[in-house]
C-alpha positions as MATLAB code, in Angstrom:
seq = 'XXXXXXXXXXXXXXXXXXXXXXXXXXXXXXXXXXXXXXXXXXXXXXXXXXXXXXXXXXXXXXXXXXXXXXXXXXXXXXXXXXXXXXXXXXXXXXXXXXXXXXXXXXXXXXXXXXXXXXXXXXXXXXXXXXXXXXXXXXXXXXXXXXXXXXXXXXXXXXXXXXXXXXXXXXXXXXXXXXXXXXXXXXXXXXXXXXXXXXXXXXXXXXXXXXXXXXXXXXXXXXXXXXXXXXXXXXXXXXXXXXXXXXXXXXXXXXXXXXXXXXXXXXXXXXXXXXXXXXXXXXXXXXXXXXXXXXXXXXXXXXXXXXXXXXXXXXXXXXXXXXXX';
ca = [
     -33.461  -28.613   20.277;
     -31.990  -25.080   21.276;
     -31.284  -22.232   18.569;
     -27.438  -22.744   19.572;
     -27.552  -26.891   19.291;
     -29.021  -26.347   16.462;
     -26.720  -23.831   14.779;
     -24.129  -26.086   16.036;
     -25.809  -29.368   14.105;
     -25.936  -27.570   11.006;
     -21.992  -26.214   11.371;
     -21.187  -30.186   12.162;
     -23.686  -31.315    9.172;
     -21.885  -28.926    6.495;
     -18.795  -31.161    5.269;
     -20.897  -34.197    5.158;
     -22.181  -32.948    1.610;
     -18.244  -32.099    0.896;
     -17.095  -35.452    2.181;
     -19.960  -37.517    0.305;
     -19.451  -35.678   -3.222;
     -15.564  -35.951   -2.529;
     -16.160  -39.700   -2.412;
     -18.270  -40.259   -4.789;
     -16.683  -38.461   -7.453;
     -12.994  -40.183   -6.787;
     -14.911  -43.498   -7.377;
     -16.959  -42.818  -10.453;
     -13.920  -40.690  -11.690;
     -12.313  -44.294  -12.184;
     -14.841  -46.036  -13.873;
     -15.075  -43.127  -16.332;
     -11.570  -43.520  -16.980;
     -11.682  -47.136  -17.538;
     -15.006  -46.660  -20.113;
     -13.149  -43.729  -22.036;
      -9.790  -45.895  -22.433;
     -11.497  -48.964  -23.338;
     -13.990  -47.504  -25.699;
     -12.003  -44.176  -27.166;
     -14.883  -42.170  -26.234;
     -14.295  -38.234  -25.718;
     -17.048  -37.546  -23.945;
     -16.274  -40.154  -21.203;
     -12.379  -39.053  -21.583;
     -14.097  -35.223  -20.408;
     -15.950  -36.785  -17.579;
     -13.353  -38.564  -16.372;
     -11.516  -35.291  -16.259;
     -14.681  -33.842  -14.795;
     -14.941  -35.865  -12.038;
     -11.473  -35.679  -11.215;
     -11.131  -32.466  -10.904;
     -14.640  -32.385   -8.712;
     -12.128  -34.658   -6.128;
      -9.331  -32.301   -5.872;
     -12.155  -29.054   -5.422;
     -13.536  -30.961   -2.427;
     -10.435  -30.949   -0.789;
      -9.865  -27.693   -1.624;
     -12.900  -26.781   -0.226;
     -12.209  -28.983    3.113;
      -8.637  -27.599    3.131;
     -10.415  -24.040    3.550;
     -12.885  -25.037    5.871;
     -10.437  -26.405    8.137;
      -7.940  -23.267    7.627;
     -11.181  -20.512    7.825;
     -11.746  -21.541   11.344;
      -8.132  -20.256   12.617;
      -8.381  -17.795   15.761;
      -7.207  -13.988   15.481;
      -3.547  -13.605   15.643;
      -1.463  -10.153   15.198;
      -1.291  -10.434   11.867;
      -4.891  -11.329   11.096;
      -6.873   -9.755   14.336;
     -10.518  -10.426   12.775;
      -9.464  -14.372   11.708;
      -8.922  -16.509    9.345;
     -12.452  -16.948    8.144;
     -12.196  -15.522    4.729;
      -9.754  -18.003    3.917;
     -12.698  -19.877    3.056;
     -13.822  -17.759   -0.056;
     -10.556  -17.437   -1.301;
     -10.303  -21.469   -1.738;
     -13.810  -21.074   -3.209;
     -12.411  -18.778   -5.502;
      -8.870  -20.700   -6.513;
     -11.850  -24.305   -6.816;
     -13.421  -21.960   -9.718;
     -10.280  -21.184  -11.351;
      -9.429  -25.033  -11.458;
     -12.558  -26.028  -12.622;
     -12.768  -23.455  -15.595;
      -8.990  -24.067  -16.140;
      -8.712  -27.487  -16.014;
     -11.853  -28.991  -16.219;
     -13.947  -27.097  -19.003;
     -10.767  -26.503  -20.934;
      -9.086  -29.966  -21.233;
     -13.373  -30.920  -21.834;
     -13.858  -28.094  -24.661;
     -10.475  -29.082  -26.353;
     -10.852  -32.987  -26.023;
     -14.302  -32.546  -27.821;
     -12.666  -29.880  -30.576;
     -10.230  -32.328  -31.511;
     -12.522  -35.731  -31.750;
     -14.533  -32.968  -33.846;
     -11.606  -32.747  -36.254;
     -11.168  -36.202  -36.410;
      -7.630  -37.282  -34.079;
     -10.218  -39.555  -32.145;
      -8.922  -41.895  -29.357;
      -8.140  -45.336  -29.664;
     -10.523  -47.816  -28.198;
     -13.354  -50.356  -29.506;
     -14.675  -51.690  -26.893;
     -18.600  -52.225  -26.576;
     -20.658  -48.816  -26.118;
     -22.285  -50.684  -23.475;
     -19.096  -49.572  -21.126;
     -19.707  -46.136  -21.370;
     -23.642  -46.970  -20.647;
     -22.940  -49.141  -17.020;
     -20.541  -46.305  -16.082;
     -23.143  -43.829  -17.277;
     -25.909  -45.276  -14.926;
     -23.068  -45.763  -12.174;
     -22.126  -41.938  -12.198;
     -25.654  -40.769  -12.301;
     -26.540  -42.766   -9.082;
     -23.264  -41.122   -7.431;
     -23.826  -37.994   -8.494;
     -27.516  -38.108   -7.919;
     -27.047  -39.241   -4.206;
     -24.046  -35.951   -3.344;
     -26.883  -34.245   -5.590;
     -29.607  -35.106   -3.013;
     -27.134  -34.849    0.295;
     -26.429  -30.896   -0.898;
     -30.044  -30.727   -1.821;
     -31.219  -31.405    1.405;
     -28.293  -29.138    3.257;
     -30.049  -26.016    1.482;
     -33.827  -27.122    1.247;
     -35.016  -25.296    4.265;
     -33.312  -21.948    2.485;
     -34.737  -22.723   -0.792;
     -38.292  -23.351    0.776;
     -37.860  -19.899    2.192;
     -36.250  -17.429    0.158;
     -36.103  -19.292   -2.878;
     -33.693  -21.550   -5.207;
     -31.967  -18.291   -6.905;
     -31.561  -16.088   -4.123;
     -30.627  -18.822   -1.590;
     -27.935  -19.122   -4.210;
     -26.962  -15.884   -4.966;
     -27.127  -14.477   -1.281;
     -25.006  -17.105    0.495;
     -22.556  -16.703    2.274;
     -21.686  -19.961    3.291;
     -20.144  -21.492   -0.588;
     -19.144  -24.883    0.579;
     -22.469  -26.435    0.399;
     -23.718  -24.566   -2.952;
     -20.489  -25.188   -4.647;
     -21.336  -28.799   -4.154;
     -24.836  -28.825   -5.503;
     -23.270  -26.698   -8.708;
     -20.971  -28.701   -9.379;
     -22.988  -31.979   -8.655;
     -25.828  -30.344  -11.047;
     -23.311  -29.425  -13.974;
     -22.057  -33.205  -13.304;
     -25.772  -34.591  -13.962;
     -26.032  -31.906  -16.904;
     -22.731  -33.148  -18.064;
     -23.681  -37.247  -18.282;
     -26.661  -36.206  -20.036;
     -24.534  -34.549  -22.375;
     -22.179  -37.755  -22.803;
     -25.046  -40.422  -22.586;
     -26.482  -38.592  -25.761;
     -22.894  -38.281  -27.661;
     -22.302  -41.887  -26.909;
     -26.028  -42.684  -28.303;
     -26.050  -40.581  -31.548;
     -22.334  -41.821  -32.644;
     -23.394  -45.715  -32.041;
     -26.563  -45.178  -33.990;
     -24.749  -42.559  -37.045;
     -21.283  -44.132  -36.688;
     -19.494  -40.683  -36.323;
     -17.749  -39.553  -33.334;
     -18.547  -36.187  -34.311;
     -21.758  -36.181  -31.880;
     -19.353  -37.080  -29.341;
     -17.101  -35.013  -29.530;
     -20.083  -32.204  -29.588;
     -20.553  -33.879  -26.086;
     -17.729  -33.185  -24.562;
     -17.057  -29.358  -26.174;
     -20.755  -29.460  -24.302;
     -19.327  -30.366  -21.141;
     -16.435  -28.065  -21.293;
     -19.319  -25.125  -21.695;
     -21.374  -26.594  -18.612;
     -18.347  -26.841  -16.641;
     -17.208  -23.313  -17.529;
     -20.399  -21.716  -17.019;
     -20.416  -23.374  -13.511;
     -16.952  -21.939  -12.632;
     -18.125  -18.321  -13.766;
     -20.647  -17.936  -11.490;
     -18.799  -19.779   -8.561;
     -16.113  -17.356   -9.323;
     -18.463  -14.222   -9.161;
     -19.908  -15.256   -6.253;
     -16.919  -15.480   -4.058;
     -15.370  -12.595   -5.689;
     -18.327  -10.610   -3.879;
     -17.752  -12.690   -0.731;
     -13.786  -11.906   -1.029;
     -13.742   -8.604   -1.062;
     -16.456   -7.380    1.462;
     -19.869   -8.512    1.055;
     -22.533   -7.222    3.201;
     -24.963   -9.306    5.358;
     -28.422   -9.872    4.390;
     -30.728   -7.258    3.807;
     -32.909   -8.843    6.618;
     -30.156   -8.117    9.051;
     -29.199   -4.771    8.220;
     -32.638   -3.935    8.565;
     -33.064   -5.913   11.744;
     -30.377   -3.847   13.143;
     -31.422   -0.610   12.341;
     -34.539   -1.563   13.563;
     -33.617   -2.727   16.938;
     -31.324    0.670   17.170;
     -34.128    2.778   16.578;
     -36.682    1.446   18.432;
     -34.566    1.906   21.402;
     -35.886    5.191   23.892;
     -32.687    6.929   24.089;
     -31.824    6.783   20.180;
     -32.836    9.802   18.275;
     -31.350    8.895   15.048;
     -29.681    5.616   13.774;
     -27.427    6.114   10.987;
     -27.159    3.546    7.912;
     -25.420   -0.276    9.260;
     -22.399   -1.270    8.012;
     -21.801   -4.830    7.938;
     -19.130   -7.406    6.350;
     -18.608  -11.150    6.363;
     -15.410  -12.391    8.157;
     -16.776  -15.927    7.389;
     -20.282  -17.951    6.975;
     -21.625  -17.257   10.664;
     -18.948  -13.891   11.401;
     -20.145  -10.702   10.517;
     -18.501   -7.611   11.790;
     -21.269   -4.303   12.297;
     -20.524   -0.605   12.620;
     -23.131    1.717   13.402;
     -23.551    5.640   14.206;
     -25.424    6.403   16.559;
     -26.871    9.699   17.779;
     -28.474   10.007   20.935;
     -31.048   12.287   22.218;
     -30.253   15.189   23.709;
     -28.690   15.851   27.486;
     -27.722   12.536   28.098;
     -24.483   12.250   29.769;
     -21.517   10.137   28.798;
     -21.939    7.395   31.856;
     -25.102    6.838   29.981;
     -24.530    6.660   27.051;
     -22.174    4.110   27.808;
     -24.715    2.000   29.296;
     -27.389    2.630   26.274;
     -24.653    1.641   24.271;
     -24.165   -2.035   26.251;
     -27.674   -2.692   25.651;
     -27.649   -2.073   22.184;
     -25.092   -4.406   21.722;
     -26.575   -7.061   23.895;
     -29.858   -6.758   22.003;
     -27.953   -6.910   18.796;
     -26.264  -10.312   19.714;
     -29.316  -11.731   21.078;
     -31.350  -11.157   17.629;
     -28.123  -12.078   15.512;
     -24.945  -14.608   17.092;
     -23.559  -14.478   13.796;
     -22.346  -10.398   14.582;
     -19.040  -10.958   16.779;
     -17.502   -7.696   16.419;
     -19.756   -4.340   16.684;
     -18.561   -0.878   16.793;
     -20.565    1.612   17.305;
     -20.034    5.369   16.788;
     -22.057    7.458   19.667;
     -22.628   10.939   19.450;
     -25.519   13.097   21.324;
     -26.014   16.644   20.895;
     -25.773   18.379   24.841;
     -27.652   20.667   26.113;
     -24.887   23.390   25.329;
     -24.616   22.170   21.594;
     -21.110   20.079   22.180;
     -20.620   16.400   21.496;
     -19.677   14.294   23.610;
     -16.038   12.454   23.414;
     -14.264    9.773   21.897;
     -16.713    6.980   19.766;
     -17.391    4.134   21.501;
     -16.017    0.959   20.458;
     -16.793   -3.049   21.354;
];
């Protein structure tokens, strides 16, 4: 398969992790709601809540995917692809909001004793228990397998940290603080059945609320850094600077500076100087090449300005920067 079918596979496989984790959480999102009214338990009551609001971040995260890939207009002339983190950022400030706060007070008042009504066999909240773990596990294992090629190569925490893509990693968070999370409630449910007090699960769910809220901090960091200008790799700035300074007619290449318009649009300004004596026809051309050798090492730069200036012969610099 060519580099460009490929890229284009991987764009086409990206919302099937989204789609699959949307899906599976609206369905076990139901059965923990049925366990939690049936048995009173607060810890399913916070999974339930969990998983719901898992559903409506998926479509957030769809809803920017689909917005983020918007064409320049006069308003926006480098796109809509930052659209993207934004969502990303608004899915962290519902699951902190909702999700780990409704979970952390849910548990702190079973903890004080106002527990739920219910009676129903504890073996509810198991079934649903095993149900939710083979959902989760399976969006788990789709996201999993989105990102293993970048974990096999740079590693799980700086695959994770460097992204620039969120859609996919926001999935495998939020699947992994859903596993966490049933652990959590599988052990609440098991220590109040064998002490008889619901103050074990109500520890479960203030538990959950913590998971849920650590998850949203770093979610929220992450496309905070995305938001407001991130740079691209530090492979790629050095690639760059590399392929500008290896060129014959470059004396001096000046520092990239890069940004991410999206996952796969990167915008690049670079100064240039030039040796000596060359005239401004030429420089023209150098310039073309430099650009065409950019592009060819890295698609993902679509916009590249590049500032040219060459000392003459008499000491002058030439005119006006040149700009692609």
């Amino acid at each position: 398969m060519s580099p460009k079918k490929a890229e284009q596979s991987k764009k086409e496989e990206k919302p099937i992790a989204v789609y699959g984790a949307m899906a599976g959480n609206a369905t076990i999102a139901a059965a923990k709601g049925v366990a939690a009214f049936f048995t009173g338990s607060s810890a399913m009551f916070s999974e339930c809540v969990h998983s719901i609001v898992d559903t409506a971040n998926e479509g957030l995260l769809l809803l920017g995917m689909h917005r983020a890939k918007r064409g320049p207009d006069v308003q926006h002339p480098f796109g809509y692809g930052k659209e993207l983190y934004f969502w990303s950022l608004i899915v962290a400030i519902v699951l902190f909001g909702i999700g780990g706060g409704i979970s952390f007070f849910e548990g702190v008042t079973h903890v004080t004793g106002h527990t739920r009504e219910g009676g129903a066999s504890p073996l509810w909240n198991y079934g649903v228990i095993a149900i939710a773990v083979a959902a989760e596990g399976t969006s788990w294992a789709i996201a999993l397998r989105e990102l293993l090629p970048e974990f096999k190569e740079h590693g799980v925490f700086r695959t994770i940290r460097d992204t620039k893509d969120p859609t996919v990693v926001t999935v495998l968070l939020e699947d992994s603080a859903a596993l966490l999370g049933l652990l959590f409630a599988f052990l609440g449910v098991l220590l109040s059945e064998l002490t008889g007090s619901p103050v074990y699960d109500g520890i479960a769910s203030m538990l959950i609320g913590f998971t849920l809220a650590g998850a949203s901090a770093f979610l929220a960091y992450e496309s905070r850094s995305l938001l407001i200008g991130e740079t691209a790799d530090p492979d790629v700035v050095d690639g760059i600077r590399a392929i500008a300074g290896d060129d014959p007619d470059v004396a001096v290449a000046g520092q990239p500076l890069t940004m991410h318009f999206g996952p796969d649009e990167i915008l690049l300004n670079l100064d240039v100087r030039f040796r000596p004596g060359l005239p401004s026809e030429q420089i023209m051309s150098i310039i073309d090449r430099l650009e065409q050798a950019i592009r060819r090492q890295y698609p993902e730069i679509r916009r590249i300005y590049i500032e040219a200036e060459s000392l003459r012969r008499d000491g002058s610099k030439p005119p006006a920067p040149a700009v692609s």
